[in-house]
C-alpha positions in Angstrom: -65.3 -31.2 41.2 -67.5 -33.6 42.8 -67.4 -33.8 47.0 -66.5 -36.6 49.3 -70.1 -37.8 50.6 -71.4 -36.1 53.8 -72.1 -39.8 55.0 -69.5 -41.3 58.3 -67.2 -43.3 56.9 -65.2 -45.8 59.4 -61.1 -44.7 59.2 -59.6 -47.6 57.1 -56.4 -47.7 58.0 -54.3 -47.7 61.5 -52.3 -44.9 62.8 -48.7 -44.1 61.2 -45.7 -46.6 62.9 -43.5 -44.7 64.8 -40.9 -44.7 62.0 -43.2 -43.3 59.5 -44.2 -40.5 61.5 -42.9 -37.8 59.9 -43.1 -39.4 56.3 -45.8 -38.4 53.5 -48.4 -40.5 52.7 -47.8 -42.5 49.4 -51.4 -43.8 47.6 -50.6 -46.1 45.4 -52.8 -48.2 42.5 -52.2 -51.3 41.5 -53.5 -52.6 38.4 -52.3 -51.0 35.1 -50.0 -48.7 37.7 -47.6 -50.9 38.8 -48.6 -54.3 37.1 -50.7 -55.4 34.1 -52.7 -59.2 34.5 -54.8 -60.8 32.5 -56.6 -64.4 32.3 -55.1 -64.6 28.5 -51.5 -65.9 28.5 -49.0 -63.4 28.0 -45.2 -63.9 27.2 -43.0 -63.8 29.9 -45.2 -63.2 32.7 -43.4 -62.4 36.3 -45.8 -64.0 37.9 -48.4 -66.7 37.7 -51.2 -66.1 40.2 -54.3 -69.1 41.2 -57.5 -67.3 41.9 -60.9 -68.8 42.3 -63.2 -67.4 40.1 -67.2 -68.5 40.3 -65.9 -71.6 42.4 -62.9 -72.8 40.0 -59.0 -71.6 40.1 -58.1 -69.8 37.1 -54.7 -68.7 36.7 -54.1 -65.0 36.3 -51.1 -63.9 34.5 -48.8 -60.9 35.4 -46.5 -58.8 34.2 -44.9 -56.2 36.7 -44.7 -52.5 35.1 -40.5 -51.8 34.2 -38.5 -50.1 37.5 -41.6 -51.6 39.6 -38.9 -53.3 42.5 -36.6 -50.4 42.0 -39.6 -47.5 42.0 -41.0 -49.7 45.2 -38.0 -50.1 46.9 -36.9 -45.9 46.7 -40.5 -44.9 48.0 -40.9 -47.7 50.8 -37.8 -46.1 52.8 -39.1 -42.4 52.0 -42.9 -42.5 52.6 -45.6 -44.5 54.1 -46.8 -46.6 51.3 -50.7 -47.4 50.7 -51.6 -49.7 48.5 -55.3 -49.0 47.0 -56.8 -51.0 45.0 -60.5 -51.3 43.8 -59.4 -55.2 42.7 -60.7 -57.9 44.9 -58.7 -58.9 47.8 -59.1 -62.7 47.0 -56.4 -61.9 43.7 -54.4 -58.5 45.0 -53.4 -59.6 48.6 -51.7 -62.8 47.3 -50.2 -60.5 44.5 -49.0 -57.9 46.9 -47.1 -60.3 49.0 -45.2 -61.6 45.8 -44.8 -57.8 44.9 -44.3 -56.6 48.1 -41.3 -59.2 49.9 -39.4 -56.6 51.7 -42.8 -55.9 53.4 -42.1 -51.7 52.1 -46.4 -51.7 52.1 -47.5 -50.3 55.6 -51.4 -51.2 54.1 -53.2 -52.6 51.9 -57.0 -51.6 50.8 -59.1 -53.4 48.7 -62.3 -53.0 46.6 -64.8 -53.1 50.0 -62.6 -50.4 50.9 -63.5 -47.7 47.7 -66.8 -45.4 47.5 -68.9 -46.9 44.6 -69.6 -43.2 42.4 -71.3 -42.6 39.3 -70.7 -46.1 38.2 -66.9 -45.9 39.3 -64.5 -47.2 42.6 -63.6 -43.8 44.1 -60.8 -44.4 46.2 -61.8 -41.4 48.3 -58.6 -40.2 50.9 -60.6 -38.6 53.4 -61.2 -41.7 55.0 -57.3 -42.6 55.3 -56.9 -40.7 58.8 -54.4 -39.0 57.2 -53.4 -34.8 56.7 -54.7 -34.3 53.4 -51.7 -32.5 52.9 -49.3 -34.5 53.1 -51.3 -37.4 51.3 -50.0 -38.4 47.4 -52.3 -40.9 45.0 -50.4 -42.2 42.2 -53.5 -43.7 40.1 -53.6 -44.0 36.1 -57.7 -43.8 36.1 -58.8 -40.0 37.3 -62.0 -41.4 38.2 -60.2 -43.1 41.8 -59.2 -39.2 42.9 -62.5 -37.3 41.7 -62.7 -36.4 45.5 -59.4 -34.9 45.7 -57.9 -34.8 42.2 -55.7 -32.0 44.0 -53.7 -34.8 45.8 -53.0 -37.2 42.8 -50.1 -37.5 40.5 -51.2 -39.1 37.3 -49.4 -42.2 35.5 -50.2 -43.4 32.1 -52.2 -47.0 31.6 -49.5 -50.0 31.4 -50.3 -52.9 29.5 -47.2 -54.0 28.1 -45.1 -51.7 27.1 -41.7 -53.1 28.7 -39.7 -49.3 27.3 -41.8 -48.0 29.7 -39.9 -45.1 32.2 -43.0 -43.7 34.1 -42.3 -45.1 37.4 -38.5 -44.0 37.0 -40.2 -40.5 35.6 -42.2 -40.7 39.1 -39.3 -40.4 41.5 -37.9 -36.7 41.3 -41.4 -35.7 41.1 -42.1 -37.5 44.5 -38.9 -35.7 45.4 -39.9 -32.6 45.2 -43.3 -33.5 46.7 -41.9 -35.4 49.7 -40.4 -31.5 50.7 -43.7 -29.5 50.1 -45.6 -28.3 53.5 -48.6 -28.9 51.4 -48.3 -31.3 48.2 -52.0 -30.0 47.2 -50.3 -26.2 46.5 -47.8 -28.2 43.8 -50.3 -30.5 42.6 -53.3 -28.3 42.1 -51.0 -26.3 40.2 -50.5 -28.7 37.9 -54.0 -29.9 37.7 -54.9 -26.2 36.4 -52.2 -26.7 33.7 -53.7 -30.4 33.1 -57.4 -28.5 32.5 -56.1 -26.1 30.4 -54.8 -28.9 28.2 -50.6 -27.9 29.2 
């Protein structure tokens, strides 16, 4: 397992809000996590986003993964939620605030905010200002948590499956996580049986 770089990294986010004080801290991805978009047309999107792409708006469509607002919703009133995403800000902060209009995300970190790896964004949680203990990443590529694969719950790749349950799936597992003293003791466990092919 690789180690965060020995290099001083600036603390990305603020402290915790007074009313999140004693809540976990919820990492989440965005893209093919929660939503799926694409510059292709796809049926049905749920949303219709205008970025600017080499100097022209192009219009990116998305489609929000099933039990997104529900899944969203349950976790914004039981943990402080991260959003953290190696997209560029220019098309995932407009996104976030169509995602996000009860305002349930306490932050939002973008590509400039990830640690450039082996050819991959490592979204590296170290540099949260957070106890790693009490730290969750929810990410469906393993290379974001190489640095602490210990701390992440993983989530299959959405595209467009629209039968798709994982986020539902997601919530008695965060359940049981949100009452651990240390979420790494439950998660590494399961990252052994994930190694050994369980």
């Amino acid at each position: 397992m690789p180690s965060p770089p020995k290099v001083h990294r600036e603390q990305l986010i603020g402290p915790k809000r007074s009313d999140d004080h004693s809540k976990k801290t919820l990492v989440l991805d965005l893209d093919e996590t929660l939503v799926h978009s694409s510059f292709k047309p796809i049926p049905n999107p749920d949303y219709i986003l205008p970025v600017e792409v080499d100097g022209k708006l192009v219009d990116v469509y998305v489609l929000k993964r099933p039990w997104c607002d529900h899944f969203m919703e349950s976790v914004g009133a039981r943990f402080e939620v991260v959003v953290f995403t190696a997209s560029l800000a220019k098309y995932a902060d407009p996104l976030l605030d169509l995602l996000d209009k009860q305002q349930l995300v306490r932050w939002r970190l973008f590509r400039e905010s990830c640690f450039p790896y082996e050819g991959n964004y490592v979204k590296d949680l170290s540099c949260l200002g957070r106890d790693l203990s009490q730290t969750i990443i929810v990410d469906n590529s393993p290379h974001s948590y190489v640095f602490q694969p210990a701390n992440a719950v993983p989530i299959s790749t959405f595209i467009d499956n629209m039968d798709d349950q994982e986020l539902l799936e997601l919530l008695p597992v965060l359940n049981e996580l949100e009452h651990a003293p240390d979420v790494r003791t439950v998660l590494g466990a399961n990252l052994g049986l994930r190694e050994l092919g369980g």
